[in-house]
SEKOL-774866 format. One record per residue (C-alpha): residue in one letter; x, y, z. Coordinates in pm, whole numbers, plus 50000, padded with zeros to 5 digits. Layout:
N
AXYZ;...
This chain:
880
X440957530458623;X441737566358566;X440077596558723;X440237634558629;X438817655958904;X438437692258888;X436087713659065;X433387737758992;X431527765759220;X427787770959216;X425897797559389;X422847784759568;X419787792859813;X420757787860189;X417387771060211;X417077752659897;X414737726559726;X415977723859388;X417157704359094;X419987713358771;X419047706358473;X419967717858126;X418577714357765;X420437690457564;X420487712357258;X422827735457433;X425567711657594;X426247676157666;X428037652057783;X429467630657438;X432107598257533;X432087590957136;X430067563057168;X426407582257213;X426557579357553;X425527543257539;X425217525857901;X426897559258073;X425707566858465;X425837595658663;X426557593059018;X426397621859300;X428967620159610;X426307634659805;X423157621459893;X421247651359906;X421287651859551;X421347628559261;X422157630658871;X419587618458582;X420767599058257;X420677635358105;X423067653058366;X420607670958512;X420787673658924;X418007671559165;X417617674059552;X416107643559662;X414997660159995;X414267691060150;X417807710660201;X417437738660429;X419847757660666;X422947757460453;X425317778260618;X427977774160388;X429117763660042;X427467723159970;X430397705259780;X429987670459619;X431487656859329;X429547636959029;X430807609458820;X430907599358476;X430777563858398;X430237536658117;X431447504557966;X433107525157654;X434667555557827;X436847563458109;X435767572658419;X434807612358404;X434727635658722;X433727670458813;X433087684159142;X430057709059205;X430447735059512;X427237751059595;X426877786759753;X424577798459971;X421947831759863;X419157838059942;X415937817960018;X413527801359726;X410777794559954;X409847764359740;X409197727059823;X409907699759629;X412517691459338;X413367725759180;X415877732258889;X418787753358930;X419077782458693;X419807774358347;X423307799458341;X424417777958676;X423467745658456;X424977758058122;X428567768258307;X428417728858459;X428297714758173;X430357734757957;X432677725058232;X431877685458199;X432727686057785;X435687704957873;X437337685758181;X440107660958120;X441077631958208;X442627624558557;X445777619358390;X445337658058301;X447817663958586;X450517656358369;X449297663658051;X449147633557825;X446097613757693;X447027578457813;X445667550457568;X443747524757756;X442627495157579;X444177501557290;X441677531557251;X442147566057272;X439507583157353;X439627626957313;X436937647757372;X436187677057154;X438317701757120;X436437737757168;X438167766657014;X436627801257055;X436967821156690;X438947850156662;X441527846756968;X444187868756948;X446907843157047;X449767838657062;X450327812756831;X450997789256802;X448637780057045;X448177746257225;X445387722957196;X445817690557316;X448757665957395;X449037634657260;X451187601757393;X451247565757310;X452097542057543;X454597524157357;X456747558957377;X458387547357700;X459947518457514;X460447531457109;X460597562156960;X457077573256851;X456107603356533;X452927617656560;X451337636356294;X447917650456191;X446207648355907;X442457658955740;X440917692955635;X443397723355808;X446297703455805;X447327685155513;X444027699555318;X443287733755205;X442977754655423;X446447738355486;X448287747855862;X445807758556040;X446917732256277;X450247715956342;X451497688656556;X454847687856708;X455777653056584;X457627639456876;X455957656057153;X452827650957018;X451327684957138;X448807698256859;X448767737356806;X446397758556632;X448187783856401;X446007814756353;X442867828156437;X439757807656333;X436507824056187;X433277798956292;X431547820056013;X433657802555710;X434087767655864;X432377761756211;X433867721756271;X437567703456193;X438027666256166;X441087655256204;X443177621856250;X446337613056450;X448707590356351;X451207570656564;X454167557356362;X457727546056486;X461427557056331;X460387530656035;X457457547355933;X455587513256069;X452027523856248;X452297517256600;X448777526656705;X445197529556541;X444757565356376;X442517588056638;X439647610856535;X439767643856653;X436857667756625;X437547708356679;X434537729156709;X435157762056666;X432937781056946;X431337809956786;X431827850256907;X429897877456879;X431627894956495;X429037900456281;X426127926256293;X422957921056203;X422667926655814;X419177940155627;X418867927455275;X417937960055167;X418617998955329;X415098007955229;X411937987455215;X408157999555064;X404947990955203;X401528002055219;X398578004055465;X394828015755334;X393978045455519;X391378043355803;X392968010455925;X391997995556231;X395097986556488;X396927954556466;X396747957056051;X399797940755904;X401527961855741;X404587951055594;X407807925955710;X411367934755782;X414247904755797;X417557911755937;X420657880355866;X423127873556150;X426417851756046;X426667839256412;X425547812556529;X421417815956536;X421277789256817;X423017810357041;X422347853557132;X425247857356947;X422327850356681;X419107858056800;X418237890456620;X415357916256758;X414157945156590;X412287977756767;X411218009956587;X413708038256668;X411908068756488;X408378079356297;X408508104356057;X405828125756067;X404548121956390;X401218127856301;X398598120356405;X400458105556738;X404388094056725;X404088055156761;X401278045456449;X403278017056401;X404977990056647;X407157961156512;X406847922856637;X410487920456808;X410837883656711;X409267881256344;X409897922156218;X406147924456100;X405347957856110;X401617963156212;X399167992056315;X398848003056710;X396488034156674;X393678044356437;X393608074756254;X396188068255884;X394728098155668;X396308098255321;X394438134455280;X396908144955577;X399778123555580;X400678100555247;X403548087255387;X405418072355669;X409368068655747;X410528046056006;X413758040456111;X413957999756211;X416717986456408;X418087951456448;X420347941356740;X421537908756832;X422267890057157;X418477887257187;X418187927757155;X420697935457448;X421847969057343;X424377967957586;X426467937857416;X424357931757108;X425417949156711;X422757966256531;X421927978056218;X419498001756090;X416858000955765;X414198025155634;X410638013855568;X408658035655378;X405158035255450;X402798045355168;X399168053555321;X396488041555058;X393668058654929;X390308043354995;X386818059854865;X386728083855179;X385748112955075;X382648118054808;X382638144154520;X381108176054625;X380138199854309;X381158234854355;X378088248654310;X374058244954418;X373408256254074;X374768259853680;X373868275353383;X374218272753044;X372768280552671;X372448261852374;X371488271851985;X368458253051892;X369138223751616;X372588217851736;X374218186151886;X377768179752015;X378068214252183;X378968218352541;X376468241252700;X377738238153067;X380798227753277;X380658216153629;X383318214153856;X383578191854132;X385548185754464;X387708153754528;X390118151254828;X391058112354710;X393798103054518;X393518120654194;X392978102253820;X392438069554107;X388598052254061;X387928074154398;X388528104354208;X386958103553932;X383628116953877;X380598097653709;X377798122553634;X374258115153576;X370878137053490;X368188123653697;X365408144353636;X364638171453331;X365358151053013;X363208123252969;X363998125052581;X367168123852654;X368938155252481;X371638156852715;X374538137452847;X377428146853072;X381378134052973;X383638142053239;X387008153553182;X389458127653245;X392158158153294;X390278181253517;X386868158453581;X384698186553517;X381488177053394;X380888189353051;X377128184952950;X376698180152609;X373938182352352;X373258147752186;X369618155452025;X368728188351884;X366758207352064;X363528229051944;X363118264952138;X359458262352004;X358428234152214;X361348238352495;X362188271852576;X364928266452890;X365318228453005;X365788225153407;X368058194053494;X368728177953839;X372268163453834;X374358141054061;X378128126754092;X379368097254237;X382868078754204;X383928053354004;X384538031354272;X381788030654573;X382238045754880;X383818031455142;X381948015655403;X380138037455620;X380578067755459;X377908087155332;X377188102455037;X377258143855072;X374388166555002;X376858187954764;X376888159754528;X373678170654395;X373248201454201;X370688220553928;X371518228553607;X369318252453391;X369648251653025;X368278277852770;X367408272552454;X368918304152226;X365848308351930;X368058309751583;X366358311451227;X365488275551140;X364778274750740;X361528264150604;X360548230150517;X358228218050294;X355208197750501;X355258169250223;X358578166450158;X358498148549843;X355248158549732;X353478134549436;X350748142949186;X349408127048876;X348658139448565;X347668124148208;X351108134947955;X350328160847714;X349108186848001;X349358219847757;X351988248847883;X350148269348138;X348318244648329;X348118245948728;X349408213648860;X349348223649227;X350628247249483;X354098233949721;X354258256949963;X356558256150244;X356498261350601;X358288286250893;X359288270851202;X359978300451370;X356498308651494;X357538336551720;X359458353351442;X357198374051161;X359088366550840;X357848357650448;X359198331050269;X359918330749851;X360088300849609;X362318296649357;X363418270149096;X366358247849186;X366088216148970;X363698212248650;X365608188648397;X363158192148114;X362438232548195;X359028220448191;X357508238048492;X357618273748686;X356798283148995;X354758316649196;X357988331649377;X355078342849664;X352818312649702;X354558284949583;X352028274149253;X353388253049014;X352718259348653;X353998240848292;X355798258248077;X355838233147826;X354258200847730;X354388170147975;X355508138747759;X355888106347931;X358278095047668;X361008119747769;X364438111547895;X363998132848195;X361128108348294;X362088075748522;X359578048348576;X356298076248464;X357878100048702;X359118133148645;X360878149948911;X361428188349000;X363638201049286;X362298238149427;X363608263349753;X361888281649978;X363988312450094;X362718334150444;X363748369050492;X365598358950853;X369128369850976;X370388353450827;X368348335750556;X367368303650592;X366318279150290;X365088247150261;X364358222649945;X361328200349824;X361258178549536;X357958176649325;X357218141749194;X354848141548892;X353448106948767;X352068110948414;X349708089748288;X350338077047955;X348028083747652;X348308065547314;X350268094847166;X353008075147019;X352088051846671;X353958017446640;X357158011946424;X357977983046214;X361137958846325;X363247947546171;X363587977045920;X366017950445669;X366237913845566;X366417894145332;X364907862445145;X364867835944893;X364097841344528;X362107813244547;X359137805644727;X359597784845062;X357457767045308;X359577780345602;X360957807545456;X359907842945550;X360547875545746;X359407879246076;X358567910746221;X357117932246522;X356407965146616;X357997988346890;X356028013947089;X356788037347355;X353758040547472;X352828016547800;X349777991147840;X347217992947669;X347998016847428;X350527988247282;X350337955847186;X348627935547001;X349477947446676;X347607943946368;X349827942346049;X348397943445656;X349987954945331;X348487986945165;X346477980144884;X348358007344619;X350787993044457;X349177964644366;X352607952144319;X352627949044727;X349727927144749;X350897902244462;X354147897344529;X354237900544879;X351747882345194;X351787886045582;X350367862245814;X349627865646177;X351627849746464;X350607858346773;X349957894646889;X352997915346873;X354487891046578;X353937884746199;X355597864645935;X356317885445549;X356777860945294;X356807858644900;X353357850544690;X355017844844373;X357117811444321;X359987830544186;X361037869844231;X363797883544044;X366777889744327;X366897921844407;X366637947744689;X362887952944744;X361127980044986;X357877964945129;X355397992845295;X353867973645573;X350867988545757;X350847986046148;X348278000846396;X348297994146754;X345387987247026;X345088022547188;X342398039147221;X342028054646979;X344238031746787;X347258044546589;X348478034946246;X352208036646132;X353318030045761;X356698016045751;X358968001445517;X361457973145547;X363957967845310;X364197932545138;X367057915044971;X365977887144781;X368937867344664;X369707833544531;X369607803244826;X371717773244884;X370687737944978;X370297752645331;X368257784945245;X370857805745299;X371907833245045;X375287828444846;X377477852544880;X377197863344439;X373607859544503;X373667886044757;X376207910844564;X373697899044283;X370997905544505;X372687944844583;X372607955144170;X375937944244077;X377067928843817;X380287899543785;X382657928443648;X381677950243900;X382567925744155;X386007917844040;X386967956143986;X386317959544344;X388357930144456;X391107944244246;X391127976044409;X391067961844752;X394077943644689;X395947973744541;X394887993244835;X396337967245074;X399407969144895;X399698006844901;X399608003945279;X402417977845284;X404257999045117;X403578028845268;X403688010145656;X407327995045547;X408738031245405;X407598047845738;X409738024745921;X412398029745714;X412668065745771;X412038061246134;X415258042846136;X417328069545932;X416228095246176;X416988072146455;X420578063446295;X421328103546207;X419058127146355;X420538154346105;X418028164245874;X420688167345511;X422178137945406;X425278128445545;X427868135445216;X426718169245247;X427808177845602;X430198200345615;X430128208145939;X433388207646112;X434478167946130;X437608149046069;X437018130145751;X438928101245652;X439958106245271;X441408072045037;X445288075445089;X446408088644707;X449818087644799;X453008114144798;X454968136644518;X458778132144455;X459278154344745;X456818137345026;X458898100544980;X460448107745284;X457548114145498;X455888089145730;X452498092045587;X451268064945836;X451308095146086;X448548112845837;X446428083045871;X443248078146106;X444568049446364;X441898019746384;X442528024446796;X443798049746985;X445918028947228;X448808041747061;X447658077447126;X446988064247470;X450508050547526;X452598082847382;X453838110347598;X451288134947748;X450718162347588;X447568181847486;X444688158047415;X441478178247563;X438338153147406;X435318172347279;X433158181547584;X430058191147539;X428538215947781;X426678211048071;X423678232248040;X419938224047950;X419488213447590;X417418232847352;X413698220947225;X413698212846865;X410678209846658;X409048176246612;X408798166046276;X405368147846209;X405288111646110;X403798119445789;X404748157545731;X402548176045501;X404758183745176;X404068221045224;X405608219145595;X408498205445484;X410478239645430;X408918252645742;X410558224845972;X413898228645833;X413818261045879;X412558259746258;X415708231646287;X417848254746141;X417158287046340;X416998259746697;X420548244346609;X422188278846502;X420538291246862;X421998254947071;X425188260347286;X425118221647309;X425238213346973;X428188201246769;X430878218246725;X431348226847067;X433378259247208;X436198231947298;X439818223847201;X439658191546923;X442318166046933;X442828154246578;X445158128446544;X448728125746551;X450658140046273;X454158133446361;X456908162246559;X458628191546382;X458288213146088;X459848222245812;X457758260845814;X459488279846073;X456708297746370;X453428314446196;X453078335646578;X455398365846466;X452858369746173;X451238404546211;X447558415446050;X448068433745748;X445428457145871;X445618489745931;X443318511546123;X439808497046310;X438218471146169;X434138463146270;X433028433146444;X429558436946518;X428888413746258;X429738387146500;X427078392946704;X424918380046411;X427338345746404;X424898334346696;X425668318747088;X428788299546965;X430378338146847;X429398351147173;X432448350247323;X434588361147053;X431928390846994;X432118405247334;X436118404347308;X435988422746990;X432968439646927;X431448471647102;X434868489947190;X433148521747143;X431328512247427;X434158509947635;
């Protein structure tokens, strides 16, 4: 069995009663095998070792006048056999009985010391396989050494090396796996190096595997683990997520309110103080009202009240400078880092509106509504345009009608009180209102409303000159129609509101359809002017209505209207008329044939129906020919007497008289066609030309002429559209052979004298196409353009011109064409076709006028537009 022993020094009391022990989390002692069946033994007796490596004093050790050195073993059935010894020094006393611990940094250096001892064989170096195991402990590796490396690890040996040539090699993640070199292995020394500095922060733990292998590449031993944990260092500072970091706190908070949390991140290890972050408050800004409002949990970075006394009226906001440090806050070897946290103070309802004033005053014109009469201003130290700002304003006492209401200003929140009902300065003279403001949102608890958020308001009432009105407004009467001109229907007279002012009023007529009535300009008396009929348009449903306006003498005037309503009673004024006034009959005498008729009357009950119808007695003709019978009371039937009456258009007086009082008679006459009948009892259609005084030859002339007259239209429609499509074809108004206007005309080809047979005549003749003209040299070929300038009006001709304005519209074309710039032939070079090169003249441009002495062109000027030009050139040189 192999032992390592090396030896550790721990400082202890000279009188001492204690036990070591350390937390698992932070070391321990690890054979690879969980520690299964391991013991702990002390070489002293004063003190003994637990199953978790902790060390106790099993009696009272007092007196120590010198360093206490023992060693403590390491023992199981899977591990070698592990050994470390402890030297205690003396200090001074505990004063404690019983088992005590020894400090947890005296603990924490032991066993750091334990995981990192070696074997016994450690004398020399090598790992020594026993069993056909190897067995390595991990292999600690503190980041971010500055060498040199290579640096040594660990040695490793086979024992079959004494006896064959052995290889070693590594292999995992950092050796043969990216990253790739971080450790290398010398491969027949077996001593494993690390290459360059490690950084816990990217990769905290290496596993690893040894292999054994001889000069044949043959395996000579079983492939080791080997586990490298890299021991973290103190490189990173804390970090804050963000620089600057918002929160808020209601004002008038009580201490120990949460008000907002900072977090800090530390890339070391957070189970050691490389870790551990802590945070403390390094500045306030303002320092009102005392320099430390706020404190900040050390552990958690919850920032929460210490003092009362946050004002948002005074201070809105706070600053606060945070700092986080790590090794557990030790500013001595910890990093820090800094953030902001802005502190926003929140308003709360702390402060009620106060109006500016006790009292206000205002005026409003009587009969007016949506006016502002009065503004009041109030005082609000809260947040403005916030629910604690704005102002809610209500009358409490002074308007029980309720003429007033108050609409605060969402801009300035002034109360502006407003008139919603009119108000009368005859009944209300000066209104006195009591008025008081609160918040939107209610105060906040235990604060009290102020007494400056009540105030008066007085009102007056400004007297203006209201226009009369009519009490009765309308105003009915009745009256029987046929009230003579002149009669006094009544008096509408008006009335002045304005009882403190003196002033007169005058009527006048506004509206009187039928002109029918009048009215006193002084006292307001109606009088006709004509005869009341019930029967007159103007009347609806027996009512007549007038529309009259009273006028005061104010400043300014002031009218008003009332409409006069006049029911007239009817009165049988009105005699009956016969319906239908024609009809006609058979020639012959049927049971069921006959006329029936009625009577209209615009009179109303009872001056109407029922009617009473009878034939006059002169002619006798009437009587004999002719009957009426009775059907009910507003019908009766007219029928023939005779068997047979010659067909014919017969009138028939007919006597009807209705049942007013007294009753009126009306003598009317219907016409009667009596005509020959079918089978049905309906007149033919000869029987009732027959019937009308005509004859056979009568009839037929009149067919003939309808049918001639039909044909004249035919005609007349068909020659219309004719000449419509002329016109639309050529809008010239002369025929086309006689244009001479200036056109290219294409003549029949008569052909050439002796002395023209050698002349291409082809080149004389108008091309069906121009491509040829197209494809020729260029040369000068300016197309007819027609100016671009308005167009002249010509006259319309009428569809069917009168003759006698036939000369008048050619002349009026005439005169409009001579006048048009844009008409045909325009002020342009032509291209006429092609006539062939060369000549056989010789040059006409050394021809000279003939003329001698000035010649007179003002005639051109009567040429019209198109001689303009040539008349300004030529014309007028006295002028210039």
């Amino acid at each position: 069995m192999n032992y390592i022993s090396l030896s550790l020094s721990l400082s202890l009391s000279r009188s001492l009663s204690l036990a070591l022990a350390l937390s698992l989390s932070l070391v321990r002692f690890d054979d690879c095998m969980e520690n299964e069946g391991v013991v702990f033994q002390s070489g002293d007796a004063r003190f003994s070792v637990g199953t978790d490596g902790s060390i106790y004093t099993q009696r009272e050790v007092a007196g120590l006048s010198g360093p206490v050195q023992f060693t403590v073993t390491a023992s199981g059935p899977h591990t070698h056999v592990w050994e470390t010894t402890v030297k205690l020094l003396g200090q001074s006393p505990l004063g404690n009985n019983g088992p005590q611990l020894i400090s947890p940094s005296l603990a924490l250096a032991l066993f750091l010391f334990l995981l990192r001892s070696l074997q016994r064989e450690m004398s020399s170096k090598v790992l020594r396989r026993q069993k056909r195991d190897w067995v390595i402990p991990p292999i600690n590796v503190p980041e971010n050494s500055r060498g040199p490396f290579p640096q040594m690890l660990v040695s490793i040996r086979s024992d079959q090396d004494r006896n064959i040539s052995i290889r070693y090699s590594i292999t995992g993640v950092g050796a043969d796996q990216p990253p790739n070199e971080v450790f290398s292995i010398d491969p027949v020394a077996g001593k494993m190096f690390v290459t360059k500095p490690l950084d816990r922060e990217r990769r905290s733990s290496y596993h690893l595997r040894a292999h054994a292998v001889n000069m044949n590449g043959e395996r000579v031993e079983s492939p080791i683990d080997l586990y490298i944990y890299v021991i973290d260092m103190n490189d990173n500072r804390p970090e804050f997520k963000n620089q600057v970091y918002n929160g808020s706190v209601d004002e008038g908070s009580k201490p120990g309110t949460f008000v907002m949390h900072l977090a800090a991140f530390d890339n070391d290890d957070n189970t050691t103080a490389n870790g551990m972050v802590r945070y403390r408050i390094l500045s306030q800004t303002p320092h009102s009202p005392i320099p430390n409002m706020f404190t900040i949990n050390s552990e958690t970075g919850d920032i929460v009240t210490v003092a009362a006394g946050l004002d948002r009226e005074k201070v809105s906001q706070y600053s606060i400078i945070v700092q986080a440090t790590d090794m557990e806050g030790n500013l001595n070897f910890g990093l820090s880092n800094t953030a902001t946290a802005i502190i926003s103070v929140t308003d709360i309802n702390d402060n009620p509106p106060e109006l500016t004033s006790r009292t206000f005053s205002g005026e409003v014109p009587e009969n007016r509504v949506n006016v502002v009469v009065a503004n009041l201003t109030v005082i609000d130290r809260d947040q403005p345009h916030s629910p604690n700002w704005n102002a809610v304003y209500r009358i409490i006492s002074g308007d029980p009608i309720g003429h007033f209401t108050i609409i605060t200003d969402q801009h300035t929140n002034d109360g502006m009180v407003t008139v919603v009902k009119p108000v009368d300065f005859e009944q209300n003279r000066a209104f006195m209102l009591t008025v008081v403001v609160n918040n939107q949102a209610p105060l906040a608890s235990g604060i009290q409303s102020s007494l400056q958020s009540t105030s008066g308001v007085t009102i007056s009432v400004v007297d203006i000159n209201e226009p009369p009105y009519f009490p009765t407004n309308p105003k009915s009467i009745r009256f029987e129609e046929g009230v003579p001109a002149g009669t006094s229907l009544t008096t509408f007279s008006a009335s002045d509101p304005d009882r403190f002012m003196q002033q007169s009023i005058r009527y006048s007529k506004l509206a009187d359809p039928a002109d029918w009535l009048s009215i006193n300009n002084t006292n307001g008396q109606i009088i006709t002017t004509a005869t009341l009929d019930r029967e007159s348009i103007y009347v609806k449903n027996n009512i007549y209505e007038a529309t009259f306006l009273a006028v005061d003498n104010g400043s300014p005037m002031a009218s008003g209207t009332g409409t006069l309503q006049i029911y007239l009673i009817d009165v049988n004024d009105n005699a009956p008329s016969l319906l239908p006034r024609e009809s006609q009959i058979c020639e012959r005498i049927n049971r069921n044939a006959g006329i029936n008729i009625t009577a209209a009357d615009t009179d109303t009950d009872p001056n109407v129906g029922p009617f009473v119808f009878e034939l006059p007695t002169f002619p006798a003709s009437i009587r004999r020919n002719w009957t009426v019978s009775r059907l009910n009371g507003d019908y009766a039937r007219l029928s023939l007497r005779t068997q047979y009456l010659e067909p014919g258009v017969y009138e028939v007086p007919v006597i009807v008289t209705d049942s007013g009082n007294p009753p009126l008679s009306n003598r009317s006459i219907i016409k009667v066609k009596v005509c020959p009948c079918d089978e049905n009892g309906d007149c033919t259609l000869v029987g009732a030309v027959a019937a009308a005084g005509l004859g056979t030859g009568a009839i037929i002339a009149i067919l003939i002429c309808i049918i001639i007259l039909l044909s004249m239209v035919l005609v007349f429609v068909l020659w219309m559209k004719r000449r419509e499509k002329e016109r639309q074809t050529k809008q010239l108004l002369i025929d086309p052979e006689d244009d001479v206007r200036d056109n290219i005309l294409k003549y029949d080809e008569e052909g050439g004298g002796e002395e023209d047979q050698d002349y291409d005549l082809s080149q004389l003749q108008q091309p069906d196409s121009l491509e040829h003209i197209i494809s020729k040299p260029p040369g000068v070929r300016r197309v007819d353009e027609r100016p671009i300038i308005p167009e002249s009006q010509y006259p319309i001709r009428p569809v069917v011109p009168h003759p006698g304005d036939i000369g008048d519209f050619i002349n009026e074309g005439l005169r409009a064409a001579d006048n048009d710039p844009t008409a045909p032939p325009y002020d342009s070079l032509l291209v006429f076709d092609y006539e062939g090169s060369g000549s056989t003249v010789g040059s006409v441009s050394s021809l000279n006028s003939s003329s001698t002495g000035d010649q007179d062109y003002d005639y051109l000027n009567d040429w019209g537009p198109r001689f303009k030009k040539l008349a300004d050139m030529y014309g007028g040189g006295d002028d210039e």
